[in-house]
N, C-alpha and C positions, 0 to 999 in steps of 0.2 A: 767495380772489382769487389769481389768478395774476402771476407776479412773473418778472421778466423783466432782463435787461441792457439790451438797447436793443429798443425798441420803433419801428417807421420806419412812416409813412404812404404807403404808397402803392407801388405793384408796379412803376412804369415804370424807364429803363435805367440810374436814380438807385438806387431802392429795392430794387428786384432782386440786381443786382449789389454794392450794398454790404450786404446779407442774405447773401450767401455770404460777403464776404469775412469778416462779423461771425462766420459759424459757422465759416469756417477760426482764425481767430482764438481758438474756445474760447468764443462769447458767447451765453449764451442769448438768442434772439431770435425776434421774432414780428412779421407785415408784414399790417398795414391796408389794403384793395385791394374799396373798392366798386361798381366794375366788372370790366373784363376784368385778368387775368392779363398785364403788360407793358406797360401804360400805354398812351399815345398812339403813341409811337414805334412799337410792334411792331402796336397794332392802328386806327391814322386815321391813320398818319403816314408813318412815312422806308418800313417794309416795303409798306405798300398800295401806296402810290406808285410804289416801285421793281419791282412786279409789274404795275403798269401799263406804264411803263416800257420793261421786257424784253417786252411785244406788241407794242409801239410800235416798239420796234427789228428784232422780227423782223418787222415790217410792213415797214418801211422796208427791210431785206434783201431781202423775196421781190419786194417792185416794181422792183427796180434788180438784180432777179437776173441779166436778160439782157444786162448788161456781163460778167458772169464767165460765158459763152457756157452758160446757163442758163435754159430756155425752161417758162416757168409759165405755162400756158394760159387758168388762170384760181383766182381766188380770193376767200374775202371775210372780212371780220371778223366773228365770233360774239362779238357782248360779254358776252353772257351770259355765253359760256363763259368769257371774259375775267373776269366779274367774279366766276366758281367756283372760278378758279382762283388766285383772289386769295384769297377767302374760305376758300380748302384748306389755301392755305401760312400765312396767320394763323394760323390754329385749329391746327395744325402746331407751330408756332414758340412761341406762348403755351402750349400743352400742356409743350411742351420743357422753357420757364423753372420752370412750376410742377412740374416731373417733379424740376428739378433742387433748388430749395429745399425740396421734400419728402426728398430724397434727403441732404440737408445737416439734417437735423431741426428746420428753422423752421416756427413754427405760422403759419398763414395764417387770415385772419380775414376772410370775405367781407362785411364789413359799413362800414359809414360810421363814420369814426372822429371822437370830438369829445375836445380837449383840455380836461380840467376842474383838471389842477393840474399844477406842474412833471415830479408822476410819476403823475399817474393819466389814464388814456385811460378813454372810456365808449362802448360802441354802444348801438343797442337793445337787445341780450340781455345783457351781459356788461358788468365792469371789469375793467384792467387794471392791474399795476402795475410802473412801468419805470424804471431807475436812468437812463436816456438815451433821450431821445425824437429822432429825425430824418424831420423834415417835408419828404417827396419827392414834393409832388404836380401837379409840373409848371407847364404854362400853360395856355390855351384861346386860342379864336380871338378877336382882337379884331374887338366890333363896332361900324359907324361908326351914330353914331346918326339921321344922315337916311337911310340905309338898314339898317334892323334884318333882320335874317336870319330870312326865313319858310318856310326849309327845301324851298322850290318855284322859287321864281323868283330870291332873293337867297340865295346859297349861302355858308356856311364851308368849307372846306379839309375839314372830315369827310365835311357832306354832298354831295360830290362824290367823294368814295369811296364813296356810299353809290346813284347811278345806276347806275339799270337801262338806259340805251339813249343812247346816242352824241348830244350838244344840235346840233343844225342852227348853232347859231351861242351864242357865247359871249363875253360881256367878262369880263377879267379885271381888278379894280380892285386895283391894287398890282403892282409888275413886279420883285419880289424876286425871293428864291426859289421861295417854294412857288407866287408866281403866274409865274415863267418857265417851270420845270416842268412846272405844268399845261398850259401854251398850246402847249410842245414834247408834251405825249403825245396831246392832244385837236387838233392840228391834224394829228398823224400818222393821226389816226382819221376825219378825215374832218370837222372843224369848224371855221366861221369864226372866226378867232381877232379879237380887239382889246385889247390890252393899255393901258392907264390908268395912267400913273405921275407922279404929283406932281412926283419931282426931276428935274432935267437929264437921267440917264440910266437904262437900266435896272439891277438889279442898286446900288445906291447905294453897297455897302459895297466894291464888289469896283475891282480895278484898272480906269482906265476905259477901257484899250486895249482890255480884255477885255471891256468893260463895251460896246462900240463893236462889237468883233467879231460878237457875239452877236445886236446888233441887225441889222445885215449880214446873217448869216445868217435870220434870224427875215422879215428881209423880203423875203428870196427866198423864202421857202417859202408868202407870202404871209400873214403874222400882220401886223394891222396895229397899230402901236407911236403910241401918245400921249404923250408927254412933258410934263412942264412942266404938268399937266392933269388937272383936277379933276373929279367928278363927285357930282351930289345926287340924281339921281333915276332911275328904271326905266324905260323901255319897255315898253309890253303885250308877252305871250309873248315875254320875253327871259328866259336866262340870266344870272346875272350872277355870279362867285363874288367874294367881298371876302375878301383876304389883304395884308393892311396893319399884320399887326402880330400881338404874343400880347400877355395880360394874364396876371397872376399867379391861379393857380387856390388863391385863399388863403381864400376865405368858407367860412364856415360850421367851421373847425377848432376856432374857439375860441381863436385866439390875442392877440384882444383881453381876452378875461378873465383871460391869465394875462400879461399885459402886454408880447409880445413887438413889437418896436420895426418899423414897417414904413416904408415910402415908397412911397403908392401902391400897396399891396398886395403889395409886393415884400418880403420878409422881408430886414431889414438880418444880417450875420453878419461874424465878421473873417476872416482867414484861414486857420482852421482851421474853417470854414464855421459857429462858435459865433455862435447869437442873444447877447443882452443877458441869457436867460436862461440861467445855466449850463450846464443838464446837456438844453439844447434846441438843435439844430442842423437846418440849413435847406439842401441841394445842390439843384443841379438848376436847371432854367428858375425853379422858386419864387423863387430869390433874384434872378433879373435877369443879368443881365452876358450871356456867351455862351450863346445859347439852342440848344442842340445834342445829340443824344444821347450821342455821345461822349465828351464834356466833361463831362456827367452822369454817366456811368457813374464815370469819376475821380474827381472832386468825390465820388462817392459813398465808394469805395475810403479815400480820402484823411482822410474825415471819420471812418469805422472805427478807421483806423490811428489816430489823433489820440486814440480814445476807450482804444484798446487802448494807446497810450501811446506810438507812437511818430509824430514828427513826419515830413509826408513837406509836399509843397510842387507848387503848379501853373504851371507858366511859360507863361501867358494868349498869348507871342508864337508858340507852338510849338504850335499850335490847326489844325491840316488840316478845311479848308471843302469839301466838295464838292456840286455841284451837277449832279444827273441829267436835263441837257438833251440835244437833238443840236443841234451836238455839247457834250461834256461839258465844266463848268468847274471845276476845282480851284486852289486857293490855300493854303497856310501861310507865317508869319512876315510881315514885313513889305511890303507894295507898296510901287513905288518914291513914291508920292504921302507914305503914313503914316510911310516911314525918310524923309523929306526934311524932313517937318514937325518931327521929331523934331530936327532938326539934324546929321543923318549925313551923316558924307561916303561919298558913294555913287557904284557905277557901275551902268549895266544892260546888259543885255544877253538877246537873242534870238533865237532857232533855228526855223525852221519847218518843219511838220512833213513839207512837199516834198523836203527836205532826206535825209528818210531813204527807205530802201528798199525798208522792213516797210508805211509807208504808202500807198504805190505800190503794193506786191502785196494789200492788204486794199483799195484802191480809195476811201482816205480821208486827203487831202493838206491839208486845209484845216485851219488853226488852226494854234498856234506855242507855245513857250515862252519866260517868260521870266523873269530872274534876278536878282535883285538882293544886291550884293555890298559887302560895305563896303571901300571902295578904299585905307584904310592898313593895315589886317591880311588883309584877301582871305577873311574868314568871311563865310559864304551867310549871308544873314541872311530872302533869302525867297524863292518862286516865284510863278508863276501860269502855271497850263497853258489852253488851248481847244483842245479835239481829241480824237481815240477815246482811248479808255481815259484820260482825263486825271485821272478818280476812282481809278484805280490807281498808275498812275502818279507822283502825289504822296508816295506812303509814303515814297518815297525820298529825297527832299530833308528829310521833318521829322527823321529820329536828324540829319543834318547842322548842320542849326540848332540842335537839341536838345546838341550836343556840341562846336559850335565848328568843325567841321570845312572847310577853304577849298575855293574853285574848286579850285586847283590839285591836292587832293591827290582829289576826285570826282573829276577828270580825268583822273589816273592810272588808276580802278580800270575793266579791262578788262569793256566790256559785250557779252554776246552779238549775235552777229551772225546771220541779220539780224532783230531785234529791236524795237517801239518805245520799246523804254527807251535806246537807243543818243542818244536826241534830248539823254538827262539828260547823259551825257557831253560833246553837242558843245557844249551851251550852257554847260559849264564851260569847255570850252575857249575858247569865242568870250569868255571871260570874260578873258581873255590873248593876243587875237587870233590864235590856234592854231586855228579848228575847220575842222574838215577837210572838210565836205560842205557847203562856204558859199565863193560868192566874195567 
């Protein structure tokens, strides 16, 4: 039987990533992975999506070419090709990850993994045995159950990655993320949108100026937005995708036999991502909280360190959201809703993005930033951008939060001209009523 340091279930941006850092570390290790290479993330998730995405956006470029005195006589969309070239850069990207845990000497075990004791793992061909188990195997789509998902007409979030040809009309039930997303790349392509969202607005988590702006835009582009508003049943030949949520993808591990503690299939762990059982640890969507790949890949890193012995820590406020609509939304640290519930004394403050001069020569003014500061020490405590590149953009405000750093001294550091990171500057400044491209 083969004997092992840590054993981790599962390949995606949880088990991946902390499989290397286990074998920089010195750890013999070995990763459980009964499908693709990268999990959800790299192959139904953040990368499909954002290859959808970038057609969508150069759609959106070639029909508004002839404002940049640019004359396109004609054109059209090959989704096929669209969805080859989705299918190119997956199988690209998953090759990579497994190029690179080959290259670090972890054993890869293309099988279904079941837990039968604190250190022994079992497939169908093989045992294993591991001084440290880490259970990385994500979430799935939740489904509602007056509408179960028949892969045809009632869609997951996967099987919508998985169309061959552009739906004539589509509802989307849920108007989070992955359903505002969708309704921005599939109304870019040419499909009637309708979005279905239970709360007050869309987007529930996000600031709701932002949360407002979006809809603004969405219904100029003609997506039509339900709020407040429920739904139980299908239309013949309709479309419909349900994205209301994940579940924990925890059956079938076996972690009721070895007695690890859940809620609702969610693996309970403290903050060194440890189950109730010692030498078994739980990162990733598995255990609930922020479900993000990002935040996975850390959590993954984190839990390593932890086993390798040394303690490292996650600051849940310092979490960068983004979200790949047009235009784009990004967030880290606190909105000003969450710093006020909190009891902070607060100011805010915002910059639009007319303001700058890079947005004007790119032909894209709409959307704004904005800042929130805590007004007795003047530490950024959060943003939220709508606007181009507003998924880049944010990088720069999280070390700020992440290290204390004030408006005033962001405000100081000289930004390239002419630039759209120039906005980061003036919104520190309007942070001390100083910004310069604002009456």
């Amino acid at each position: 039987m083969n004997k092992y340091d840590l054993a981790i279930i599962g390949s995606g941006p949880c088990g991946y990533v902390a499989g290397i850092r286990a074998a920089q570390l010195g750890l013999k290790t070995c990763i459980f992975e009964k499908d693709k290479i990268g999990g959800v993330c790299l192959n139904w998730g953040c990368i499909p999506t954002k290859v959808l995405s970038a057609s969508a956006s150069m759609l959106y470029n070639i029909e508004r070419a002839a404002e940049f005195g640019i004359n396109v006589k004609s054109f059209e969309i090959d989704f096929l090709k669209v969805c080859e070239r989705k299918e190119t850069i997956v199988k690209k990207l998953s090759m990579g990850v497994e190029m690179l845990l080959k290259a670090r000497k972890l054993e890869i075990i293309k099988e279904r993994a079941e837990i039968k004791s604190p250190t022994l793992i079992k497939t169908a061909s093989l045992e294993i045995e591991a001084k440290n188990i880490l259970i990385a195997t994500g979430s799935i789509p939740f489904e509602l159950p007056s509408l179960p998902f028949d892969h045809n007409g009632i869609l997951s979030s996967s099987d919508m990655l998985e169309l061959k040809s552009i739906p004539k009309s589509l509802t989307i039930v849920g108007g989070g993320v992955i359903g505002c997303e969708f309704a921005s790349i599939f109304r870019s392509f040419g499909s009637k949108i309708t979005i279905i969202e239970a709360m007050p607005q869309l987007l529930p988590n996000e600031d709701e100026e932002i949360a407002r702006k979006l809809e603004q835009t969405f219904k100029k582009r003609g997506i039509k937005i339900l709020t407040n508003t429920k739904i139980d049943k299908l239309n013949d030949n309709e479309k419909m995708l349900i994205c209301v949520g994940r579940l924990p993808n925890s059956k079938n591990l076996g972690i009721e036999r070895v007695g690890i503690e859940c809620n609702k299939g969610w693996i309970k762990i403290d903050e060194f991502f440890k189950t109730n059982i010692n030498n078994i640890y739980a990162a990733g969507d598995i255990k609930g909280g922020v479900l993000l790949a990002h935040v996975a890949s850390r959590e993954g890193i984190v839990t390593v360190e932890h086993i390798a012995g040394n303690a490292q820590y996650i600051n849940y406020d310092v979490v960068p959201s983004c979200i790949f609509t047009h235009p784009e939304i990004a967030s880290v640290g606190l909105n000003e809703k969450t710093a006020k519930d909190r009891g902070l004394d607060i100011k805010t403050r915002k910059f639009l993005f007319s303001g700058i001069g890079k947005s004007h020569v790119l032909g894209e003014t709409d959307g704004f930033i904005k800042l929130v500061v805590d007004s007795v020490c003047d530490k950024i405590l959060g943003a939220q951008i709508i606007g181009l590149h507003a998924t880049e953009l944010i990088a720069e405000i999280s070390p700020c939060i992440q290290f204390g750093i004030t408006s005033e001294k962001l405000a100081s550091v000289i930004h390239a001209h002419p630039t759209l990171s120039e906005i980061i500057c003036e919104v520190s400044e309007a942070a001390h009523n100083k910004a310069i491209h604002s009456l």
